[in-house]
Backbone bond lengths (Angstrom), bond angles and torsions (degrees), N, CA, C in turn:
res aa  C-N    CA-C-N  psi(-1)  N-CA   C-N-CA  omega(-1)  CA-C   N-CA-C  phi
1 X - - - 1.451 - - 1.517 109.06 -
2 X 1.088 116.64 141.63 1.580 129.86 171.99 1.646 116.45 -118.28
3 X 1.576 108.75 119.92 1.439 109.72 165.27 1.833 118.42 -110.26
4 X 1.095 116.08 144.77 1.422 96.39 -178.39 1.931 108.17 -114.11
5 X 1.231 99.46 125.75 1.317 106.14 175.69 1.473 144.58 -47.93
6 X 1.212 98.87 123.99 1.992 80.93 -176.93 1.596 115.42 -51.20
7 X 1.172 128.13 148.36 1.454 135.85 164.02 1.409 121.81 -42.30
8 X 1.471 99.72 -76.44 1.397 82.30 142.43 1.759 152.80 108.52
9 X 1.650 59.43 -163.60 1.911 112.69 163.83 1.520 109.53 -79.95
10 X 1.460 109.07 -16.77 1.956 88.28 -177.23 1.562 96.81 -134.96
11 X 1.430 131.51 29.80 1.592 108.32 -157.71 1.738 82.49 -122.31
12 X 1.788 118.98 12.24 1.948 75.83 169.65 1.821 82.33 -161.82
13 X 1.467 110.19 154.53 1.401 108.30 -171.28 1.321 106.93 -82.21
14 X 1.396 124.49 -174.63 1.421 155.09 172.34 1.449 101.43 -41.52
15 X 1.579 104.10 114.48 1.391 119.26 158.17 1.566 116.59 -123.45
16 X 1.398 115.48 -164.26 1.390 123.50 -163.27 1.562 104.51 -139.29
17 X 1.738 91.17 90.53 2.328 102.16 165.24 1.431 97.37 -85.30
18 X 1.549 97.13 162.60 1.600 109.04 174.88 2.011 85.76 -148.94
19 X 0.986 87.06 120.28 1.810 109.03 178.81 1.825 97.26 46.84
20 X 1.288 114.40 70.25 1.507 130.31 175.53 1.594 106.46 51.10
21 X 1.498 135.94 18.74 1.351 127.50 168.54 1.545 107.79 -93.48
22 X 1.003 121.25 138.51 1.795 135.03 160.64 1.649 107.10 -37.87
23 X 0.845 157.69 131.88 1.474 148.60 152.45 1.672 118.04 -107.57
24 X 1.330 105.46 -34.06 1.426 99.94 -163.14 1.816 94.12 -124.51
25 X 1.614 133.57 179.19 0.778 132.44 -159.62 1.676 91.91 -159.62
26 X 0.931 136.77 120.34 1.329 120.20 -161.85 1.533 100.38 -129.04
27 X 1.716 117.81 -30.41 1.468 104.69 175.79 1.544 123.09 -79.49
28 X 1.122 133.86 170.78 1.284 127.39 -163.38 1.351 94.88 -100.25
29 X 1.410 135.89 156.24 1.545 135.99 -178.95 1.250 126.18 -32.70
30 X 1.962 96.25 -59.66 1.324 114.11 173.13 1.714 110.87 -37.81
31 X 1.155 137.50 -33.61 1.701 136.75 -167.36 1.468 84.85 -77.15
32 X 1.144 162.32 -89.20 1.408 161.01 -126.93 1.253 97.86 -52.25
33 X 1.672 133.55 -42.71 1.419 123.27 177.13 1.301 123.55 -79.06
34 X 1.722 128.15 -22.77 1.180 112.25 122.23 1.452 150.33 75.51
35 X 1.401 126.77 -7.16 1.611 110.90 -154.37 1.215 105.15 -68.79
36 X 1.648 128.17 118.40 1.609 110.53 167.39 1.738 105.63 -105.95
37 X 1.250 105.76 157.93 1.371 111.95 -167.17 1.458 117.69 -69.77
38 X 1.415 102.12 144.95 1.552 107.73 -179.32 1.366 111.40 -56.87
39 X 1.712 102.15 113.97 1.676 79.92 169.08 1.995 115.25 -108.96
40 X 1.249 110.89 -176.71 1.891 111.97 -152.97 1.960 69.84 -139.80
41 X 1.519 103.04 135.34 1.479 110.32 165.37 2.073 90.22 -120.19
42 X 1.205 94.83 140.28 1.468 114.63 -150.91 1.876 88.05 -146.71
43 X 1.670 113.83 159.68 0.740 157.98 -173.26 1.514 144.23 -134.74
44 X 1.481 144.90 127.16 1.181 128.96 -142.30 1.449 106.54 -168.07
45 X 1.863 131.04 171.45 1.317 107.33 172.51 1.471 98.10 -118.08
46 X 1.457 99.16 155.98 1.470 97.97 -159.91 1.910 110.93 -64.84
47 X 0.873 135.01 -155.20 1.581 117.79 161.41 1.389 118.46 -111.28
48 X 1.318 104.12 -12.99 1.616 102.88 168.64 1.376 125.50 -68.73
49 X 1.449 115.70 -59.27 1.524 119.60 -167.45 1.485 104.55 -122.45
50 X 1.444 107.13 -0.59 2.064 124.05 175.16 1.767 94.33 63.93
51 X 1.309 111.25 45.37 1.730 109.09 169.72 1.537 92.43 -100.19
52 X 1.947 83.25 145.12 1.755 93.80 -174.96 1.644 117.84 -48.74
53 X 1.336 150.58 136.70 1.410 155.20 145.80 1.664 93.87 -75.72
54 X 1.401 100.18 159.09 1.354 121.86 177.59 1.571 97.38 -115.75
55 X 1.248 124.95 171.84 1.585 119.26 171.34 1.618 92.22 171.20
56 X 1.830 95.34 155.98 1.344 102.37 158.39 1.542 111.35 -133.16
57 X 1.198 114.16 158.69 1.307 134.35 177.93 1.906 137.26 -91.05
58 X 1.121 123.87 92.23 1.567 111.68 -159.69 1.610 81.52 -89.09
59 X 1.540 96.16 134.23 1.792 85.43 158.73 1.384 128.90 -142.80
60 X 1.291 131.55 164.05 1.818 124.25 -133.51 2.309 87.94 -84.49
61 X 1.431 104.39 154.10 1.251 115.33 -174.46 1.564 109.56 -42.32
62 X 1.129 119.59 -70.33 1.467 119.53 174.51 1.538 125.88 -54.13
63 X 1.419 108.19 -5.97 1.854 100.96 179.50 1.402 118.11 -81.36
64 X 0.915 112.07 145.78 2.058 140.42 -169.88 1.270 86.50 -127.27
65 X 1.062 121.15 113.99 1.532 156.42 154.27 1.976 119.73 -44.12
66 X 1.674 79.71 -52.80 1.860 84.96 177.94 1.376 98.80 -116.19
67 X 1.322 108.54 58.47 1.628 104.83 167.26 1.856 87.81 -139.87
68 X 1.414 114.80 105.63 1.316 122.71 173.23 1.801 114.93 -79.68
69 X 1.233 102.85 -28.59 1.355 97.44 172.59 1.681 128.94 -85.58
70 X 1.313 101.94 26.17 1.706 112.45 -179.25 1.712 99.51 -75.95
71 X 1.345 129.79 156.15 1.230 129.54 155.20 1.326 106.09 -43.00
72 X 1.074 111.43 128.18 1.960 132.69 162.43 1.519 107.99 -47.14
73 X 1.645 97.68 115.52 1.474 105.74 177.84 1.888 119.43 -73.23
74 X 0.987 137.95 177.97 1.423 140.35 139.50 1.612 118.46 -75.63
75 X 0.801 130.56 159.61 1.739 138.71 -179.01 1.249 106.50 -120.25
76 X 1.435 126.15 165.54 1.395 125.13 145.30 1.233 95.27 -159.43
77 X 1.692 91.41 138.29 1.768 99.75 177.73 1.323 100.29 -111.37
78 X 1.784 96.31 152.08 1.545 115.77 160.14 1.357 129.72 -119.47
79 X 1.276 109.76 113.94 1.419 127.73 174.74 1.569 115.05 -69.08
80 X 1.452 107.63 95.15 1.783 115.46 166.72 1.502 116.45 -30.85
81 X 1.108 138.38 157.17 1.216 142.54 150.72 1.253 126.61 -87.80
82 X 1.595 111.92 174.03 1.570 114.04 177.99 1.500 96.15 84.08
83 X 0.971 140.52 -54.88 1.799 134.93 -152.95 1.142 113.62 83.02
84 X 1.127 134.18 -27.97 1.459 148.63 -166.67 1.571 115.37 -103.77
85 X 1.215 113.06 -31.86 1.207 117.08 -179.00 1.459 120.57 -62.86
86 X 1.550 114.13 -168.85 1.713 116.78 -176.04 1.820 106.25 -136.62
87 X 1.044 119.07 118.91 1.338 98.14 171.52 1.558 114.29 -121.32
88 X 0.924 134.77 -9.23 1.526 159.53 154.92 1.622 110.84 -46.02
89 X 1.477 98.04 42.58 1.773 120.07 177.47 1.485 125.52 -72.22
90 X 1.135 139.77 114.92 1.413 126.21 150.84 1.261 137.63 -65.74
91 X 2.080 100.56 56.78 1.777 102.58 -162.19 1.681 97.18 -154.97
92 X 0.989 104.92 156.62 1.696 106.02 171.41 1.517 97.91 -71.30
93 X 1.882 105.71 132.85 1.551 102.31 170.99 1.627 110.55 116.07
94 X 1.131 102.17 -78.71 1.768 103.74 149.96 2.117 84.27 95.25
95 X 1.143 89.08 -128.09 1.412 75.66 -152.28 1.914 93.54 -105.81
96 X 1.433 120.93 9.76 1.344 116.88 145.06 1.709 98.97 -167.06
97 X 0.986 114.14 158.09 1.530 118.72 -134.32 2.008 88.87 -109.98
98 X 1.136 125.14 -33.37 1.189 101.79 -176.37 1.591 102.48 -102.37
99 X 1.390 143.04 22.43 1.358 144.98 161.52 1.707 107.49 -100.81
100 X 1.489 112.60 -22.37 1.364 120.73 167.61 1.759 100.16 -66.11
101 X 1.264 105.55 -52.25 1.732 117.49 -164.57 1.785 95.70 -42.58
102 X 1.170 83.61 -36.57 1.836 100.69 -154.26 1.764 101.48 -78.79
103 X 1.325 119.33 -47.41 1.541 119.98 141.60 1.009 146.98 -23.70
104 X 1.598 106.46 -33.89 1.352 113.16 -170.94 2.120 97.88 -92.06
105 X 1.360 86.42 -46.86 1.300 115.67 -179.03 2.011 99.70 -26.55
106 X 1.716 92.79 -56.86 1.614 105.05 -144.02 2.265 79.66 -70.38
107 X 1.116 113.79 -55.39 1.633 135.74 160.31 2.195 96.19 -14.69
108 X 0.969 113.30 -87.57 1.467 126.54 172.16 1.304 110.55 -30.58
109 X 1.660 132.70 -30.80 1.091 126.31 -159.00 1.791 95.75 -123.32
110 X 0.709 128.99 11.91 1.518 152.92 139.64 1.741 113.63 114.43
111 X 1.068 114.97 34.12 1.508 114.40 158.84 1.591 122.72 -77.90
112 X 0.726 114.54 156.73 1.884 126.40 159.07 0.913 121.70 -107.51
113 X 2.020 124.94 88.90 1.038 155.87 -164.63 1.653 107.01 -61.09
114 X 1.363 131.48 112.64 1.430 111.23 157.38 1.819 114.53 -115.60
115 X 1.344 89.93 171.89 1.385 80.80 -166.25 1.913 104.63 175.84
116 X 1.864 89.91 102.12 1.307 120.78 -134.09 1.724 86.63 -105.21
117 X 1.614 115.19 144.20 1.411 101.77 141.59 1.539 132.58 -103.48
118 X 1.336 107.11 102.14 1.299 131.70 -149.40 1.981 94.08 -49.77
119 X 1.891 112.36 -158.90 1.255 106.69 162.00 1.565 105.75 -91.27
120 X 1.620 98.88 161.57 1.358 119.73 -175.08 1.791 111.92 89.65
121 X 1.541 121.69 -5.86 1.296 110.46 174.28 1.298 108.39 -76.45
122 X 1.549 132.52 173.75 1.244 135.21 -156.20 1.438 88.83 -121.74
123 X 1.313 107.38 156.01 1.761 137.32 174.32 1.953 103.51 99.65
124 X 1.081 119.38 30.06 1.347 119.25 -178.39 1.130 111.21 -149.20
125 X 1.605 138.81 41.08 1.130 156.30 132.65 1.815 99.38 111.24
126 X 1.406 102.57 170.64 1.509 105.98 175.50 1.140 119.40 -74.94
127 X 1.631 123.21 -17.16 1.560 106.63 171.78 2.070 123.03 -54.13
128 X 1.919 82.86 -54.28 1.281 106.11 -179.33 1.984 100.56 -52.35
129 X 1.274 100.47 -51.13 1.595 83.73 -169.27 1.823 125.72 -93.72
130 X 1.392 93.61 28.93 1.527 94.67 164.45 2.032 98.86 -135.91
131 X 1.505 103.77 28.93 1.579 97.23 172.26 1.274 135.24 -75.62
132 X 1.351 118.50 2.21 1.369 126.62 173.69 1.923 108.79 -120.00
133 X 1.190 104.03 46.84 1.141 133.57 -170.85 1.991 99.61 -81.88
134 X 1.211 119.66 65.98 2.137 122.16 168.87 1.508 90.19 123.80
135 X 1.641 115.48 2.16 1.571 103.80 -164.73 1.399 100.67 -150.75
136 X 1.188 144.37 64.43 1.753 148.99 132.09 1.360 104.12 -21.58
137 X 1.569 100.11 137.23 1.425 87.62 -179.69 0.991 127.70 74.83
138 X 1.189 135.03 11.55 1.701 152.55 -179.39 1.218 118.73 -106.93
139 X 1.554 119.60 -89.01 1.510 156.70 -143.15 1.752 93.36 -92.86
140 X 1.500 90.69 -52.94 1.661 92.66 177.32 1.494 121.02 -83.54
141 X 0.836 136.35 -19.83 1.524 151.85 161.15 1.460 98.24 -42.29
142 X 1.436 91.31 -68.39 1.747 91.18 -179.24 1.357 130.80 -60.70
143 X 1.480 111.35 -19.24 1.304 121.46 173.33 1.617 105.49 -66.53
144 X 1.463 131.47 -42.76 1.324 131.25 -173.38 1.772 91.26 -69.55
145 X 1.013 93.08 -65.29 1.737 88.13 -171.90 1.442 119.97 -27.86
146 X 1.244 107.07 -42.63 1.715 123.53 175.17 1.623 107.57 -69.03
147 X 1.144 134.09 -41.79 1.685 139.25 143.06 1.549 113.53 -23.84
148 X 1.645 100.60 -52.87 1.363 97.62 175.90 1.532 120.23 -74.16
149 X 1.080 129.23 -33.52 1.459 132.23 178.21 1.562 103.86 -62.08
150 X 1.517 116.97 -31.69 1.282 103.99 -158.62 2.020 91.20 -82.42
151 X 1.252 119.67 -52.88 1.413 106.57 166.43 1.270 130.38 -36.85
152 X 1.633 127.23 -29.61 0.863 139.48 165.70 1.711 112.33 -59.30
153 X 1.187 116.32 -29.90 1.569 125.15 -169.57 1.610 98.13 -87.65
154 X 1.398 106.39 -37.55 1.832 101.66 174.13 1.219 113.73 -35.96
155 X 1.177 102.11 -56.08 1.986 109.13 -162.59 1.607 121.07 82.12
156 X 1.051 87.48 19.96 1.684 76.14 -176.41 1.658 98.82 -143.64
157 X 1.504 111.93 6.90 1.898 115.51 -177.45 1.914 92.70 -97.13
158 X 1.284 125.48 145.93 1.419 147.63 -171.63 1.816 71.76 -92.09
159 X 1.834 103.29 106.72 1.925 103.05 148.98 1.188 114.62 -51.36
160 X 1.811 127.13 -42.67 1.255 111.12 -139.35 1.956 89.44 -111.44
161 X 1.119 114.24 59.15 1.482 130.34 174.87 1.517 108.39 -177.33
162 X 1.526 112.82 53.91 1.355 110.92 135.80 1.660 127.55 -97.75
163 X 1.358 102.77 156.37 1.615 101.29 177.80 1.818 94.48 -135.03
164 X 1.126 111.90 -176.70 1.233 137.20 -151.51 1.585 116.23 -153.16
165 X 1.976 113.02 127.40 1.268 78.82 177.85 1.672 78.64 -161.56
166 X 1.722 110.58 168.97 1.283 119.98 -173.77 1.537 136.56 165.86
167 X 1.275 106.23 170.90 2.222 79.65 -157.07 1.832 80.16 -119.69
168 X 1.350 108.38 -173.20 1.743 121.55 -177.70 1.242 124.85 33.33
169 X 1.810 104.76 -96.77 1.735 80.27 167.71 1.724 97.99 -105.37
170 X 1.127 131.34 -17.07 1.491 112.97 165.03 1.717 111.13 -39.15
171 X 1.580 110.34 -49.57 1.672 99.87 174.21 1.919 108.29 -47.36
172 X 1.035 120.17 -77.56 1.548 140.81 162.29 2.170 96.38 0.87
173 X 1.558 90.59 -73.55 1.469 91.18 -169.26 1.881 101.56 -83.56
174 X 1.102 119.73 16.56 1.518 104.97 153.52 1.673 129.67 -101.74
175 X 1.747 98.71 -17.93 0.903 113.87 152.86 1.691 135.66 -57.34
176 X 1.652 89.57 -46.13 1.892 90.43 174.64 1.440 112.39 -87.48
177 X 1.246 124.14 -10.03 1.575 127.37 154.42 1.545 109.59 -57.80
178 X 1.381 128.31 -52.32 1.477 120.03 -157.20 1.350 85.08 -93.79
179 X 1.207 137.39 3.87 1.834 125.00 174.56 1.684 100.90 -87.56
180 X 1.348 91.40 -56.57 1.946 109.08 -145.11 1.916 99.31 -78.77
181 X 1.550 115.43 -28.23 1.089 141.20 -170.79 1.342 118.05 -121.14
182 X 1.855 134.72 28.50 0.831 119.58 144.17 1.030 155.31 53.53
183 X 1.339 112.36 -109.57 1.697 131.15 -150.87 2.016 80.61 -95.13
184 X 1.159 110.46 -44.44 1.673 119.54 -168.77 1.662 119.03 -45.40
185 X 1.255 100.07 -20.58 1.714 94.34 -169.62 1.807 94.02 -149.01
186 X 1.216 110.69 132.02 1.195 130.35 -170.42 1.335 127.58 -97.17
187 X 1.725 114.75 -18.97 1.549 119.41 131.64 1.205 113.42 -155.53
188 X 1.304 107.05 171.29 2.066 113.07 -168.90 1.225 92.19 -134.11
189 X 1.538 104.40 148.87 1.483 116.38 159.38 1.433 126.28 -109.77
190 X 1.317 149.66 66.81 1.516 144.67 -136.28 1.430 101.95 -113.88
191 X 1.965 94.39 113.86 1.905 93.55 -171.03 1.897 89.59 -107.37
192 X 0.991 86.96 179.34 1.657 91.70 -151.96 1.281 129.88 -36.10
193 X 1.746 101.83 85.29 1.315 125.40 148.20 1.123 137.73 -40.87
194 X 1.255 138.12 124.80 1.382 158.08 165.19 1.818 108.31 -57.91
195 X 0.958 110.11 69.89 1.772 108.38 -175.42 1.602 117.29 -90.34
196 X 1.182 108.11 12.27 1.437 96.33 -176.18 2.254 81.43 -164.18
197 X 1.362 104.87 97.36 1.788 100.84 161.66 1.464 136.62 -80.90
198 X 1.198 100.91 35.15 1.685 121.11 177.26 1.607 98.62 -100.43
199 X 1.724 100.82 -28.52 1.461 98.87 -176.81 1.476 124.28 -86.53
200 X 1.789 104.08 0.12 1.511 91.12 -158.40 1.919 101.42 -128.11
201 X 1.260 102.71 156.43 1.436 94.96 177.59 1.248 153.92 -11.63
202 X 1.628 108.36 100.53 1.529 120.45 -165.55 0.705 130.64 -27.87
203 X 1.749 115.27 -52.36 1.936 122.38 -178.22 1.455 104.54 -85.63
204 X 1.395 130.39 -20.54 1.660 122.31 161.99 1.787 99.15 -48.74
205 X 1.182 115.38 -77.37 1.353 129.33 -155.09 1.426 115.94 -54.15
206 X 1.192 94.74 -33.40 1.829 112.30 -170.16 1.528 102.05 -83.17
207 X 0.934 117.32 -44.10 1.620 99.52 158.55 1.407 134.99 -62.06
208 X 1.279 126.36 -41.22 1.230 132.67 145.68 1.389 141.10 -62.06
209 X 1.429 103.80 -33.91 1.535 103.93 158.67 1.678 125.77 -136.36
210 X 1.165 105.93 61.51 1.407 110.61 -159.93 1.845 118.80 6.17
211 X 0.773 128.00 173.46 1.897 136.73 -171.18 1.432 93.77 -51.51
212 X 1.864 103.15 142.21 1.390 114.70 177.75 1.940 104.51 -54.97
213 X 1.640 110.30 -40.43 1.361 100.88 -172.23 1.711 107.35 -67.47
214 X 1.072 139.42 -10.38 1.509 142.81 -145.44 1.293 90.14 -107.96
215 X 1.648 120.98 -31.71 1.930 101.23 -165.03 1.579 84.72 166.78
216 X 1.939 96.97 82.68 1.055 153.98 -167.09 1.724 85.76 -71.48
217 X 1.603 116.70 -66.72 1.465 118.73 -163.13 1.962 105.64 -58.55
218 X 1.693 103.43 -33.28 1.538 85.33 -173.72 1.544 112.02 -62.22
219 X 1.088 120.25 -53.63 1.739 123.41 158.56 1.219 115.05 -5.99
220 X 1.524 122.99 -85.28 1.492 141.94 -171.75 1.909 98.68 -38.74
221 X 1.591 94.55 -62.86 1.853 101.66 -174.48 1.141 106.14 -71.64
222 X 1.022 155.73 7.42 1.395 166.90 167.30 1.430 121.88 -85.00
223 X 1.933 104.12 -39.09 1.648 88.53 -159.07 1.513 82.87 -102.25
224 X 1.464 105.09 173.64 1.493 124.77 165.50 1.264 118.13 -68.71
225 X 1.470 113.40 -59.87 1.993 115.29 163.81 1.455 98.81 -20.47
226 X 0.951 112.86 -73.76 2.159 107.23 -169.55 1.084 128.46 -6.70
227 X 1.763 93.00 -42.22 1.900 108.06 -154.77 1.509 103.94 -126.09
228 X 1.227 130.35 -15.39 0.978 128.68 175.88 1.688 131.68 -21.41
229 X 1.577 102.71 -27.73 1.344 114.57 -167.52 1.609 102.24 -79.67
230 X 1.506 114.39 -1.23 1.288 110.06 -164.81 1.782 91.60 -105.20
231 X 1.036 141.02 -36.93 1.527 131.31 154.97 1.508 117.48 24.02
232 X 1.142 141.69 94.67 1.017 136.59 164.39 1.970 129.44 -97.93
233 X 1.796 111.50 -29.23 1.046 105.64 176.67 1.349 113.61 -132.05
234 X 1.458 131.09 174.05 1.212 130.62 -165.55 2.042 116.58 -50.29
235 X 1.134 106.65 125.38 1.336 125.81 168.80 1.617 119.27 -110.85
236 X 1.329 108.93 136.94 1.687 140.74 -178.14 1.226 104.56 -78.50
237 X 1.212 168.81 16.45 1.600 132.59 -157.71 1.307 117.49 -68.17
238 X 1.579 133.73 119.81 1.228 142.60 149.91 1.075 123.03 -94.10
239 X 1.095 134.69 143.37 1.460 143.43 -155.51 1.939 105.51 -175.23
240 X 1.617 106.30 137.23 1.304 119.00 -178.12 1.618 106.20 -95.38
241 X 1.271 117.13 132.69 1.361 116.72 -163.71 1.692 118.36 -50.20
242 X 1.812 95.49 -52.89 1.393 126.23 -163.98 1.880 107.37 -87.35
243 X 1.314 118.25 7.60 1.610 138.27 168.04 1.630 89.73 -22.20
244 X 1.216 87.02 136.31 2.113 96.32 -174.04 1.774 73.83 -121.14
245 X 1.033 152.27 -5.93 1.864 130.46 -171.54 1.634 82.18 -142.17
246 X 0.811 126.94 -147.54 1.554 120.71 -159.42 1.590 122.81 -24.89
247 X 1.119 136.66 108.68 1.229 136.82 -127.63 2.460 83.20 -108.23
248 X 1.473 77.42 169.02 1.575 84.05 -159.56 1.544 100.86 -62.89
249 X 1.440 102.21 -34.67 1.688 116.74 -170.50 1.207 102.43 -71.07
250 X 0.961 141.94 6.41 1.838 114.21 146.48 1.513 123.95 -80.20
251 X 1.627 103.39 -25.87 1.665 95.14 179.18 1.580 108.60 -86.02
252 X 1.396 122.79 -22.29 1.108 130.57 179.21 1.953 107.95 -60.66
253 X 1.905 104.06 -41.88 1.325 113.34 178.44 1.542 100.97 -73.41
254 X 1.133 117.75 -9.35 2.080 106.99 178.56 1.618 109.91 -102.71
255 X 1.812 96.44 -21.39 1.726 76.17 -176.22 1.761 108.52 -89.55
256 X 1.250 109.37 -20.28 1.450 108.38 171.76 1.299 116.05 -45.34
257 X 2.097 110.65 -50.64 1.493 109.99 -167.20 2.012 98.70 -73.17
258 X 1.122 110.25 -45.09 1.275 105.39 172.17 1.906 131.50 -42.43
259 X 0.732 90.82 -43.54 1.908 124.70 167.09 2.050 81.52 -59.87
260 X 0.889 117.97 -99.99 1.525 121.86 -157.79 1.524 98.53 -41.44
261 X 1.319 127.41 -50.91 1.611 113.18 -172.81 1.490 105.62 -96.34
262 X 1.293 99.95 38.41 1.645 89.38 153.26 1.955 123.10 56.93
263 X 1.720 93.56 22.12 1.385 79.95 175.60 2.090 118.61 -101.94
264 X 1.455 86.56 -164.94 1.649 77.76 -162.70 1.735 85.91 -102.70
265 X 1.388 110.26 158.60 1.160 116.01 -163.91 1.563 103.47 161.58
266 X 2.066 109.55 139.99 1.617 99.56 166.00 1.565 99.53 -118.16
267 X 1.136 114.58 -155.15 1.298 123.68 179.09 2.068 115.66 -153.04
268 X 0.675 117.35 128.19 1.444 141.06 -172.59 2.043 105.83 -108.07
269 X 1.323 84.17 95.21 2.357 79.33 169.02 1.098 106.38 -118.94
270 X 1.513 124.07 157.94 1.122 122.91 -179.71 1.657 104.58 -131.99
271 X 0.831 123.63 107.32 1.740 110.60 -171.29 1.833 138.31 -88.77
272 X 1.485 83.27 11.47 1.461 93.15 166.22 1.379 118.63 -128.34
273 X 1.542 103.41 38.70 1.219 117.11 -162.64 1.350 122.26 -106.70
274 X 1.548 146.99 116.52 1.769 118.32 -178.65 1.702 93.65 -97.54
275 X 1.311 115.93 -159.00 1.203 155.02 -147.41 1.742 95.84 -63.65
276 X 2.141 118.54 -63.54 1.532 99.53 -176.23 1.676 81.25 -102.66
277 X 1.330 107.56 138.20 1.447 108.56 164.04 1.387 123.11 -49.41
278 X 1.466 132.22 157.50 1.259 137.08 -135.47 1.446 110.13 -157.54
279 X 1.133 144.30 -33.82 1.248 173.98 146.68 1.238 134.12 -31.15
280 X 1.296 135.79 58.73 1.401 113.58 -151.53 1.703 130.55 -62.13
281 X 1.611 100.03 4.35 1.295 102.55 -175.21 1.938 106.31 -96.23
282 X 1.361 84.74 -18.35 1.745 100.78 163.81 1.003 125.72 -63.11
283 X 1.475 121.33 -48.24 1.627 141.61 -160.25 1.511 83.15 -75.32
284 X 1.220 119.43 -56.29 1.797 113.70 -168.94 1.741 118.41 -69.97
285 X 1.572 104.57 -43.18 1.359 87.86 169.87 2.026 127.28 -68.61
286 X 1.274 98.10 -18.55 1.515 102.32 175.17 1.056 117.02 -75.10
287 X 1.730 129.51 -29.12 1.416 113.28 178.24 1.531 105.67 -91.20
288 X 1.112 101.51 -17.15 1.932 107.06 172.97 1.889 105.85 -42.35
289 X 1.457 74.08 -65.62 1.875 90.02 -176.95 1.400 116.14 -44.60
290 X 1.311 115.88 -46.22 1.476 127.04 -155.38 1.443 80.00 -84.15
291 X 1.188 138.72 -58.64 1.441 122.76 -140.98 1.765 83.83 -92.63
292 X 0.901 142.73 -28.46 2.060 131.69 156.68 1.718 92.86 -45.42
293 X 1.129 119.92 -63.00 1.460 126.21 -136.03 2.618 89.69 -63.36
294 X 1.584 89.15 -35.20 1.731 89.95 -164.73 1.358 92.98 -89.24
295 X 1.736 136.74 -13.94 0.972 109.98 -175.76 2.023 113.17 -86.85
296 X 1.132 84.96 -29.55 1.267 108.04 -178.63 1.577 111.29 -35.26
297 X 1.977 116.50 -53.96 1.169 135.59 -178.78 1.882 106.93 -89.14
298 X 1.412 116.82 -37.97 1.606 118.37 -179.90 1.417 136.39 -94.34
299 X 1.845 93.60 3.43 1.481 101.35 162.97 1.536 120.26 -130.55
């Protein structure tokens, strides 16, 4: 099912009423002129077990929805971070406000943005948010995959020009998308990914996958290193040198194995960088890159 949102509801951020009056004004003029793309919050079954996904849709100025005979768009999905989080908002900003900016951005320049809350995001009960419970990279994988079928059902998205892109564990799950899924996405951008969970925080992991010594196999099916050898199209990794939560040595441990099997792939460092970028001369050269790096392969 598809509903399409009032305007609105998503065209200006967080301000401050006091007994229903406006008080504060927080965007600068320049935002009022503005067009951000219509977005459609939509629904789907995942492809693993066909349980409902939630998702929303940014889509480029000229697209008509029920017009199947338009030229075939490109897509690009974004994978939220954290695992836990929600991005499937009814608000300007979504679930972080300058990777939305950057969404809308990629949306404006004529993609069809999706951007799902996979399994394990929060506000959709405890089944949904303990489903990748010995298996990362599983339950939710399949949930994007099911994203993809449903674009596939549009008729009017180009299959063979999707890309993929995402920071923490969105990096993580763009990585096990362009491993496990292949032929499906035609380039990824994965900024500091978690590729190997032996490396990363005990009480994160240990709840989700009990201790590497306790259940050795959830690890292996879990990390991205595993599969790497299966890589078929161009990959992004960005990564901040000085990362205080995903530590530098996992992308360093993926581009080495990548480097040895010969796959194709660049790399992006930033060295005064931690974990959410900080920098505004950072924030711009990284989405510069990323959005060169998807047009490069999706147009």
């Amino acid at each position: 099912m598809s509903v399409t949102c009032q305007e609105a509801d998503l065209q200006s951020p967080f301000d401050l009423y006091v007994s229903g009056n406006r008080i504060t004004t927080s965007p600068r003029s320049e935002f009022a002129g503005y067009r951000w793309p219509e977005t459609r919050f939509v629904s789907f079954p995942s492809r693993g077990d066909h349980k409902t996904v939630a998702a929303k849709i940014l889509l480029p100025p000229s697209y008509r929805p029920e017009e199947r005979n338009q030229k075939p768009w490109p897509a690009v999905f974004f994978i939220h971070g954290s695992g836990y989080a929600t991005s499937v908002l009814k608000q300007w900003g979504s679930y972080q406000d300058l990777r939305y900016v950057f969404n809308c951005s990629l949306a404006a320049s004529g993609y069809v943005v999706m951007d799902l809350d996979y399994r394990g995001s929060s506000g959709y009960g405890s089944d949904w948010r303990t489903g990748v419970y010995l298996h990362m990279g599983g339950p939710d994988l399949d949930d994007v995959l099911g994203a993809v079928d449903y674009l596939r059902s549009l008729g009017n998205v180009d299959m063979k020009r999707i890309g993929i892109w995402g920071v923490s564990y969105g990096g993580f799950m763009t990585d096990m998308a362009m491993f496990l899924s292949p032929d499906t996405f035609r380039a990824g951008a994965a900024w500091a990914a978690v590729n190997d969970w032996e490396n990363y925080n005990a009480q994160y992991t240990g709840q989700r996958l009990m201790r590497p010594q306790d259940n050795p196999e959830a690890y292996r099916r879990s990390s991205p290193v595993t599969f790497s050898w299966l890589l078929k199209n161009p990959l992004l990794v960005v990564h901040g040198i000085v990362d205080n939560n995903v530590m530098f040595q996992d992308t360093v441990e993926i581009s080495e194995k990548l480097i040895h099997e010969g796959k194709e792939f660049s790399e992006i460092y930033y060295s005064e960088e931690i974990h959410g970028f900080v920098r505004d001369e950072t924030r711009i050269d990284s989405f510069r890159r990323t959005a060169e790096w998807l047009d490069r392969y999706l147009k």
